[in-house]
Biopython code that builds the backbone (N, CA, C, O; Angstrom):
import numpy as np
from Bio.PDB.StructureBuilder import StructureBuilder

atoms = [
    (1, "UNK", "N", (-17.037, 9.553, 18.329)),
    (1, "UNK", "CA", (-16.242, 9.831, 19.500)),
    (1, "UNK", "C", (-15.797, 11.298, 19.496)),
    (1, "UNK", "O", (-15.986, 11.969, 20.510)),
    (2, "UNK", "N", (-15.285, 11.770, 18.539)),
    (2, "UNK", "CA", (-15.068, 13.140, 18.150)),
    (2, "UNK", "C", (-16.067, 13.861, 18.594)),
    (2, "UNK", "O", (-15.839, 14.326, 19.711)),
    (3, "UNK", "N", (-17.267, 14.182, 18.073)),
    (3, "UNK", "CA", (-18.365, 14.810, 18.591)),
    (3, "UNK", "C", (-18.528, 14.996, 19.988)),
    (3, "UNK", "O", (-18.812, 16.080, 20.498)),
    (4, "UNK", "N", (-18.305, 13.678, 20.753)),
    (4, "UNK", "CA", (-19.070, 13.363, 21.655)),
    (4, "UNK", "C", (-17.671, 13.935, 22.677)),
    (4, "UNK", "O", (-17.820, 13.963, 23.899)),
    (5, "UNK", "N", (-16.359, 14.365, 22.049)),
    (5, "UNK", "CA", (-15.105, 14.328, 22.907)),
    (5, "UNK", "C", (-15.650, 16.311, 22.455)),
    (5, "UNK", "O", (-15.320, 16.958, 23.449)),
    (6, "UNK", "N", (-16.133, 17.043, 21.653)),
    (6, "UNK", "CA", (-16.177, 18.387, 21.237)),
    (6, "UNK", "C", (-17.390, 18.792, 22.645)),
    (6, "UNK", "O", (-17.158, 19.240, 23.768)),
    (7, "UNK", "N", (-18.309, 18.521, 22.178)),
    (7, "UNK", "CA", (-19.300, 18.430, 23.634)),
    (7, "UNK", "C", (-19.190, 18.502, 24.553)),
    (7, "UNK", "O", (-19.937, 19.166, 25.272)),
    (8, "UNK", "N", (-18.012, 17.721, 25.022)),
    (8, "UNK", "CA", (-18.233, 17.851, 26.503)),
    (8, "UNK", "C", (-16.699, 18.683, 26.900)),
    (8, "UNK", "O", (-16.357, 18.786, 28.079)),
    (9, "UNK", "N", (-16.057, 19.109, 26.043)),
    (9, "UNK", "CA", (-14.840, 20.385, 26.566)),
    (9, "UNK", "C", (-15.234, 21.310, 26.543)),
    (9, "UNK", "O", (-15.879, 21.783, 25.608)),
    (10, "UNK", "N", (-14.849, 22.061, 27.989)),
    (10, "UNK", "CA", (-15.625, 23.251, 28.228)),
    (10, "UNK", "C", (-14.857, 24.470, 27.431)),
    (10, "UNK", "O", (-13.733, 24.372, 26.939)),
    (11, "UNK", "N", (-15.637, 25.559, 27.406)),
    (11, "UNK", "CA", (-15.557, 26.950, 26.873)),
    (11, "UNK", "C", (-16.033, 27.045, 25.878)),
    (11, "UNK", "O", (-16.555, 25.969, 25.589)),
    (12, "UNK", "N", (-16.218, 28.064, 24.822)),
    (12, "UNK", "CA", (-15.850, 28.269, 22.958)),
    (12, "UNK", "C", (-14.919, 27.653, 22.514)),
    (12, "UNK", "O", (-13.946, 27.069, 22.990)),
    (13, "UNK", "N", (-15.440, 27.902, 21.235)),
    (13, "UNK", "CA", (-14.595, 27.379, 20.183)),
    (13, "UNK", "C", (-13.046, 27.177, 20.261)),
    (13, "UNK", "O", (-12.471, 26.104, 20.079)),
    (14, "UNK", "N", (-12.359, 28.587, 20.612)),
    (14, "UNK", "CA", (-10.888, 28.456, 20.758)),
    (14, "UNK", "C", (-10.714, 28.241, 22.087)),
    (14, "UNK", "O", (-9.494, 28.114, 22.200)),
    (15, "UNK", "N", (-11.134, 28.141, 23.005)),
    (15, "UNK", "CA", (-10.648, 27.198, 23.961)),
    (15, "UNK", "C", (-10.713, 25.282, 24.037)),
    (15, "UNK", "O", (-10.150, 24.439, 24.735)),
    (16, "UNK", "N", (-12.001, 25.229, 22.595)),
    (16, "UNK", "CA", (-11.977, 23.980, 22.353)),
    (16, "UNK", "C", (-10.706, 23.468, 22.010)),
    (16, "UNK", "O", (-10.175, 22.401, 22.318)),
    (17, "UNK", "N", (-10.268, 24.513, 21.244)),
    (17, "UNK", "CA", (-9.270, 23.906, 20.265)),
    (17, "UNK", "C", (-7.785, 23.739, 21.111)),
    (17, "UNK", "O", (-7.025, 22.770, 21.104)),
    (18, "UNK", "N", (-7.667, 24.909, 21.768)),
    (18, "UNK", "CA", (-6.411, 24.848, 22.800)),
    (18, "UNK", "C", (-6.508, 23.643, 23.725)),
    (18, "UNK", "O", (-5.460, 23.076, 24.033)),
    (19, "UNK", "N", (-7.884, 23.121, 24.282)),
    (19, "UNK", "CA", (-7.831, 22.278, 25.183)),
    (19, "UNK", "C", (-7.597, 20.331, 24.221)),
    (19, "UNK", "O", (-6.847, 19.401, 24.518)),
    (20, "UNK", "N", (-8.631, 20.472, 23.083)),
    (20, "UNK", "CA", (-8.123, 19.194, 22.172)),
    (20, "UNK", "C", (-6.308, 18.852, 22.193)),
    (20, "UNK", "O", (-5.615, 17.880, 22.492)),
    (21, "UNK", "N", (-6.061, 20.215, 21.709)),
    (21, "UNK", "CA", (-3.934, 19.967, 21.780)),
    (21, "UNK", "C", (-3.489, 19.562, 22.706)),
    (21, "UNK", "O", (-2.597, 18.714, 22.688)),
    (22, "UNK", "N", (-4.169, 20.240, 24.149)),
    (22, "UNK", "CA", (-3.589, 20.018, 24.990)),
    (22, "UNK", "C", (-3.403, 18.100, 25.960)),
    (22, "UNK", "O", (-2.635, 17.415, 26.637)),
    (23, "UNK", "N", (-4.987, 18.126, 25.204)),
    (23, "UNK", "CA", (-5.181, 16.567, 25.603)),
    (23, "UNK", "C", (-4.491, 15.977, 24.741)),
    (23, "UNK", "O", (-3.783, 15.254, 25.443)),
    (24, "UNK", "N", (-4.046, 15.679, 23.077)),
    (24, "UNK", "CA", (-3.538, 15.290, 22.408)),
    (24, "UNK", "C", (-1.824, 14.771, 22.646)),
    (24, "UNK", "O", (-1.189, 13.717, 22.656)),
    (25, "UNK", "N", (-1.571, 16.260, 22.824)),
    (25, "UNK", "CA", (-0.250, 16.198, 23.646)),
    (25, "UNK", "C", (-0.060, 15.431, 24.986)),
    (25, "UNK", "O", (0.991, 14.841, 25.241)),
    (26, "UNK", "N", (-0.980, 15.460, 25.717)),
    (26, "UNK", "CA", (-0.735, 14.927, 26.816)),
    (26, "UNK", "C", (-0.736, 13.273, 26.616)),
    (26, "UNK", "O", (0.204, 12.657, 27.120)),
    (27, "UNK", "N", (-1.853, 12.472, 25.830)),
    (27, "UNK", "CA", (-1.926, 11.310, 25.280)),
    (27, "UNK", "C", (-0.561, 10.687, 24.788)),
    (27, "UNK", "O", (-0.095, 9.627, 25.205)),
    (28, "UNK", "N", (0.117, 11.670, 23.652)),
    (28, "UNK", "CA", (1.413, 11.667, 23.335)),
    (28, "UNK", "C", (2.580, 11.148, 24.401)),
    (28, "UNK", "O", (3.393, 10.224, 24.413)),
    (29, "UNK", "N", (2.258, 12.137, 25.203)),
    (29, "UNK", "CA", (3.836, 11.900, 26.245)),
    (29, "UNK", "C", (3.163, 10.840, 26.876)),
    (29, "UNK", "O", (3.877, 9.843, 26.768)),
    (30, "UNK", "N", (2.213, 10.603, 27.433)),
    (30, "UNK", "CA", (1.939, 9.360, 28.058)),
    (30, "UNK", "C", (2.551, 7.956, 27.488)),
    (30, "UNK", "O", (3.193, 7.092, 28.085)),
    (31, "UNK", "N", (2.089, 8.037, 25.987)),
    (31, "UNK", "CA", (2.454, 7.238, 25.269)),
    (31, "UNK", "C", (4.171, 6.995, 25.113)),
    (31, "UNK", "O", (4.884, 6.011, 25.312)),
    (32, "UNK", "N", (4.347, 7.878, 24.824)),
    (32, "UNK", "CA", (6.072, 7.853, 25.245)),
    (32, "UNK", "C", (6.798, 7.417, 26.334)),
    (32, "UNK", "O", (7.675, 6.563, 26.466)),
    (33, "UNK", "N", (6.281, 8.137, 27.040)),
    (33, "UNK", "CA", (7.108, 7.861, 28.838)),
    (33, "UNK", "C", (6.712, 6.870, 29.099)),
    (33, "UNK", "O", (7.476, 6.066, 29.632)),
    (34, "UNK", "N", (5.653, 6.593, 28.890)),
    (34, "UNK", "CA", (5.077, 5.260, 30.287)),
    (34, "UNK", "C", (4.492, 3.857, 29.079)),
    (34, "UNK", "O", (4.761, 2.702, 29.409)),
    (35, "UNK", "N", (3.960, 4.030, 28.160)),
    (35, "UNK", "CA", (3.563, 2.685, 27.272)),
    (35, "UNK", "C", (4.414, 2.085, 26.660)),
    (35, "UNK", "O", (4.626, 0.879, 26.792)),
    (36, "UNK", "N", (5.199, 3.061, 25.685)),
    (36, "UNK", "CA", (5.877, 2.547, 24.863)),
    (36, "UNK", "C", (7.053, 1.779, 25.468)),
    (36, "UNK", "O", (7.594, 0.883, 24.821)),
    (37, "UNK", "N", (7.577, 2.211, 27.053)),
    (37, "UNK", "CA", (8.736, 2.060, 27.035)),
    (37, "UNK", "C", (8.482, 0.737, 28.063)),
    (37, "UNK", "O", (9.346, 0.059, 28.618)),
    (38, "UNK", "N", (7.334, 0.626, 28.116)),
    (38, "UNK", "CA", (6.819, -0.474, 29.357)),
    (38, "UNK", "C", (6.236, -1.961, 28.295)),
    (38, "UNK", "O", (6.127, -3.072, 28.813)),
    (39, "UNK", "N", (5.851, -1.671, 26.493)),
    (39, "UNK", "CA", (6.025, -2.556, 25.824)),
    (39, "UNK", "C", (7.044, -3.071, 25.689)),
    (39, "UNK", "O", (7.281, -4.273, 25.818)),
    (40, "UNK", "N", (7.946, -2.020, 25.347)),
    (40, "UNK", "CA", (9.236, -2.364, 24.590)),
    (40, "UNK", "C", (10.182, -3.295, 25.600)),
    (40, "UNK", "O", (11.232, -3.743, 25.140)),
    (41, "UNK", "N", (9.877, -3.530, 26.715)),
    (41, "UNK", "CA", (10.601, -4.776, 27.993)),
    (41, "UNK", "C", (9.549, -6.096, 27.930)),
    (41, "UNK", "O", (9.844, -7.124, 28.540)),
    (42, "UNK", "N", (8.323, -5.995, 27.164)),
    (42, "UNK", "CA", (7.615, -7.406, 27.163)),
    (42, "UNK", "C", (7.793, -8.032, 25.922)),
    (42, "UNK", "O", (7.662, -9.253, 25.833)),
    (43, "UNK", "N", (8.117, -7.235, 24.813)),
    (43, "UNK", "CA", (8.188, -7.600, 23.729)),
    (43, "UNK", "C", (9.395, -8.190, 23.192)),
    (43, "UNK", "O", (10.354, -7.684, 23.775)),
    (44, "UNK", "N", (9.961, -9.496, 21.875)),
    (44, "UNK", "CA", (10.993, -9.851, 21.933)),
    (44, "UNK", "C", (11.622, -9.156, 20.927)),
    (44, "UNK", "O", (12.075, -9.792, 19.975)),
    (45, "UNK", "N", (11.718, -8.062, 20.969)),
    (45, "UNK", "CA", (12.328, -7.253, 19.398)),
    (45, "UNK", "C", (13.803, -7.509, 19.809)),
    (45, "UNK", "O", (14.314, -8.234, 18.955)),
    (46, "UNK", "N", (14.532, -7.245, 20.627)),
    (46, "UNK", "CA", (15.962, -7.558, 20.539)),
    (46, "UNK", "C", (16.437, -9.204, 20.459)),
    (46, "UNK", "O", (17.622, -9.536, 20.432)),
    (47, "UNK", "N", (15.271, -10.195, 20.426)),
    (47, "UNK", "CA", (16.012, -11.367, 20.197)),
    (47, "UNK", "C", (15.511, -12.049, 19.025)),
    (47, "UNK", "O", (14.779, -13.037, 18.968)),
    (48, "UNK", "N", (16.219, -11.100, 17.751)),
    (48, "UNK", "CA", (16.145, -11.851, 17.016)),
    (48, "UNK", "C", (17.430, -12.480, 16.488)),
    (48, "UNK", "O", (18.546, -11.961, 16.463)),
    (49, "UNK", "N", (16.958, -14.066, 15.943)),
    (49, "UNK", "CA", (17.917, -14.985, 15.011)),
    (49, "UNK", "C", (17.836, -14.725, 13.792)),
    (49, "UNK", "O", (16.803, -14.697, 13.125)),
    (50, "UNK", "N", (19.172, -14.473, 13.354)),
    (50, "UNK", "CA", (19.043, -15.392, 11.683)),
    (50, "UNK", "C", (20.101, -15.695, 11.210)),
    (50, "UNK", "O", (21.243, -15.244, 11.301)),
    (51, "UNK", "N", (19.486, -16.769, 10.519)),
    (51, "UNK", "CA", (20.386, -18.239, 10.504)),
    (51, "UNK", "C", (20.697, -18.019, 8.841)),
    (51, "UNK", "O", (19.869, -17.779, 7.962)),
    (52, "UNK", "N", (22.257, -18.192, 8.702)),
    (52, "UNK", "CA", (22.694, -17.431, 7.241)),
    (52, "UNK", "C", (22.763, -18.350, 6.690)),
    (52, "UNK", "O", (23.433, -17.839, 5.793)),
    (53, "UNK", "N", (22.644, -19.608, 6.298)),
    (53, "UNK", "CA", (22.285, -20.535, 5.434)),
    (53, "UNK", "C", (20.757, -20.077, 4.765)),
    (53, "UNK", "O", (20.561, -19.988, 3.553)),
    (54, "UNK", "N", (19.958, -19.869, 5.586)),
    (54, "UNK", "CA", (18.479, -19.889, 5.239)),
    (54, "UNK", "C", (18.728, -18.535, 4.050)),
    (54, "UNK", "O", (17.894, -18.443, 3.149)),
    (55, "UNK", "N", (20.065, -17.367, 4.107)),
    (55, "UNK", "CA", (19.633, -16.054, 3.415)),
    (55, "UNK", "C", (20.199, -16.640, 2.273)),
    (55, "UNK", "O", (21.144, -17.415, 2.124)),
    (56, "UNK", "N", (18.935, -15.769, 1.025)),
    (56, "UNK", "CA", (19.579, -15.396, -0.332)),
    (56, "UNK", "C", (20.345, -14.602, -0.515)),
    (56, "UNK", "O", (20.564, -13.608, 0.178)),
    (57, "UNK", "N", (20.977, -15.006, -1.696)),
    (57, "UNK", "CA", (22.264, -14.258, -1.820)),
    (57, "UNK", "C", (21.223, -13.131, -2.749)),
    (57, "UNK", "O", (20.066, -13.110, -3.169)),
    (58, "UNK", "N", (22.429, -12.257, -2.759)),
    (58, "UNK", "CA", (21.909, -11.137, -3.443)),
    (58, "UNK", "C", (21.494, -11.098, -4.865)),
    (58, "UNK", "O", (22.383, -11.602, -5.552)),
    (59, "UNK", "N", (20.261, -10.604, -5.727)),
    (59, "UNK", "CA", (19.876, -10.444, -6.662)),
    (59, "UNK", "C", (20.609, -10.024, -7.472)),
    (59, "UNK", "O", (21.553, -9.445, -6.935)),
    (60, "UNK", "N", (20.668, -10.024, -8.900)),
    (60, "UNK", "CA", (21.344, -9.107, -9.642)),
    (60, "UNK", "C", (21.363, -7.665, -9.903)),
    (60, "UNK", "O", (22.108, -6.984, -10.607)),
    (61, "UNK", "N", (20.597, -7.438, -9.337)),
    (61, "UNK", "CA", (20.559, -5.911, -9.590)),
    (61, "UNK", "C", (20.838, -5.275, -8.492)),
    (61, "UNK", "O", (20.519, -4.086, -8.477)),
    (62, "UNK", "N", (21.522, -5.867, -7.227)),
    (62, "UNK", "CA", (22.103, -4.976, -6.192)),
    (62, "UNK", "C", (23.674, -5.505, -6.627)),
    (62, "UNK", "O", (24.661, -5.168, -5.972)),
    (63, "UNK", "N", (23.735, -6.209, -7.593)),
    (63, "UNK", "CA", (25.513, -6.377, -7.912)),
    (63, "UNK", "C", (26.337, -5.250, -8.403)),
    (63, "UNK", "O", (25.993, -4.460, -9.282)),
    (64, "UNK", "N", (27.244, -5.248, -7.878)),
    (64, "UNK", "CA", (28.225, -4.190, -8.354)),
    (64, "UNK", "C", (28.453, -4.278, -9.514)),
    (64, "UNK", "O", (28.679, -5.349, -10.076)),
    (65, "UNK", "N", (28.420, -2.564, -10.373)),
    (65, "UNK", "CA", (28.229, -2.837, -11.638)),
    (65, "UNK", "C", (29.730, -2.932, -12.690)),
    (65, "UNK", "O", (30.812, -2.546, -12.247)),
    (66, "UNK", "N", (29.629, -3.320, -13.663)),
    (66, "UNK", "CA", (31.205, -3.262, -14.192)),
    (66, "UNK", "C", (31.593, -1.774, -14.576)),
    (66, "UNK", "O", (30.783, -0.853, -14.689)),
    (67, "UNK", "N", (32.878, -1.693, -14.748)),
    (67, "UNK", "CA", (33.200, -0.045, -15.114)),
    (67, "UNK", "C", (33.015, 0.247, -16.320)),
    (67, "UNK", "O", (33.158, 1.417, -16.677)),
    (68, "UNK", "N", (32.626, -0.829, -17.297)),
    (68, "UNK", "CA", (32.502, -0.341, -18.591)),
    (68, "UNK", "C", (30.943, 0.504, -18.635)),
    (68, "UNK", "O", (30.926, 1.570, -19.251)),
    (69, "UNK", "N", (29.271, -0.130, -17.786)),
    (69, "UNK", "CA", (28.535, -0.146, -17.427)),
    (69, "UNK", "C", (27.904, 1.488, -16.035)),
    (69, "UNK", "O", (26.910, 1.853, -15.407)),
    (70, "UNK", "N", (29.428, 1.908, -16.302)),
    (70, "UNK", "CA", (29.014, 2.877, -15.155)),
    (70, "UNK", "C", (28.422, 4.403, -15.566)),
    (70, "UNK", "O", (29.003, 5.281, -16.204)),
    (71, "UNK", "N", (27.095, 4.418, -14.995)),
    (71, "UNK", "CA", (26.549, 5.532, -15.110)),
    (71, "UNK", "C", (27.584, 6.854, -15.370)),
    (71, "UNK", "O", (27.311, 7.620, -16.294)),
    (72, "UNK", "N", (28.570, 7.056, -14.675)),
    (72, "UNK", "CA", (29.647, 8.285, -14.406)),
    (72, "UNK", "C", (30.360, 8.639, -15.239)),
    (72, "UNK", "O", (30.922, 9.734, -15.260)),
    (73, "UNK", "N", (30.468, 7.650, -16.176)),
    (73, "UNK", "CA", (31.619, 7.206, -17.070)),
    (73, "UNK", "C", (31.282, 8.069, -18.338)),
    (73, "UNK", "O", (30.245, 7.774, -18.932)),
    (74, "UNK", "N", (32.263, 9.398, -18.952)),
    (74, "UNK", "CA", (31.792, 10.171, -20.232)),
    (74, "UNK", "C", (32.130, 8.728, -21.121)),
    (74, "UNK", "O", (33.012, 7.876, -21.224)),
    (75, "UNK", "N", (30.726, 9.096, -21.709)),
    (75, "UNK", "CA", (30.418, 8.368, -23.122)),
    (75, "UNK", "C", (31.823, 8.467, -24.313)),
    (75, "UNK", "O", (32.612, 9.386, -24.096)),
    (76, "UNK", "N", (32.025, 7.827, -25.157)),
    (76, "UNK", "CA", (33.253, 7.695, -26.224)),
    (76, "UNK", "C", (32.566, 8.623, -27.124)),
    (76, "UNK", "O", (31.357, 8.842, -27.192)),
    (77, "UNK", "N", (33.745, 9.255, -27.964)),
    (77, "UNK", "CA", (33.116, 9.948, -28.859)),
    (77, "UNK", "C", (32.913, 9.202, -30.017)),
    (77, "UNK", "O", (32.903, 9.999, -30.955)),
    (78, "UNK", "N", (32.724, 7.906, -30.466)),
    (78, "UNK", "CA", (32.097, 7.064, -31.202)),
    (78, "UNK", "C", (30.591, 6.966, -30.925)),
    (78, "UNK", "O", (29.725, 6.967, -31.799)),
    (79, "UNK", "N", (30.418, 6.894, -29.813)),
    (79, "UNK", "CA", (28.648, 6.955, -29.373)),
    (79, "UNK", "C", (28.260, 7.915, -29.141)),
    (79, "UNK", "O", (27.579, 7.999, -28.120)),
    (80, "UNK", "N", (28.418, 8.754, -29.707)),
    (80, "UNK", "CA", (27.469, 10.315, -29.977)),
    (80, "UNK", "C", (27.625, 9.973, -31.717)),
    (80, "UNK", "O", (28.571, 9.601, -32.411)),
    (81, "UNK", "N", (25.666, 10.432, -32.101)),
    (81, "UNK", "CA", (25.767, 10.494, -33.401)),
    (81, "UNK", "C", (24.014, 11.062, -33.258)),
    (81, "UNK", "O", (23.374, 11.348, -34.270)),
]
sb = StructureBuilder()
sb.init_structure("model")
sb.init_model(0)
sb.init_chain("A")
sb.init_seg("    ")
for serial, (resi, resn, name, xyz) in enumerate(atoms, 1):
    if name == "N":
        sb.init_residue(resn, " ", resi, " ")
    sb.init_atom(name, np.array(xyz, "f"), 0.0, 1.0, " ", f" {name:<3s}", serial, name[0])
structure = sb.get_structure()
């Protein structure tokens, strides 16, 4: 498709290249203004459920840690050796 999209834009080389951006860009905002925002009203992304019985509780390792355990905490001078 590439090839076949280089081929048929007119001028040289650097007008190839100015005119590829320019289509690129233009694809872009299309995509913005007019697709995305014309999915985003068919699609059900704002209705979602969830039902808090069904969630796990949190793992242990997102638990809050004890203060003896805290990274921040200067070491005792018994545990340097």
């Amino acid at each position: 498709m590439y090839p076949w999209l280089w081929r048929h834009l007119p001028g040289g080389t650097p007008w190839k290249v100015v005119s590829a951006i320019v289509l690129v860009a233009a694809v872009i905002v299309l995509l913005m203004a007019v697709i995305f925002p014309w999915a985003e009203t068919t699609l059900p992304f704002l209705q979602v459920t969830v039902d808090q019985s069904a969630t796990p509780s949190a793992p242990a390792s997102l638990a809050p840690a004890s203060p003896q355990a805290s990274p921040t905490s200067p070491a005792s001078p018994t545990s340097r050796r």
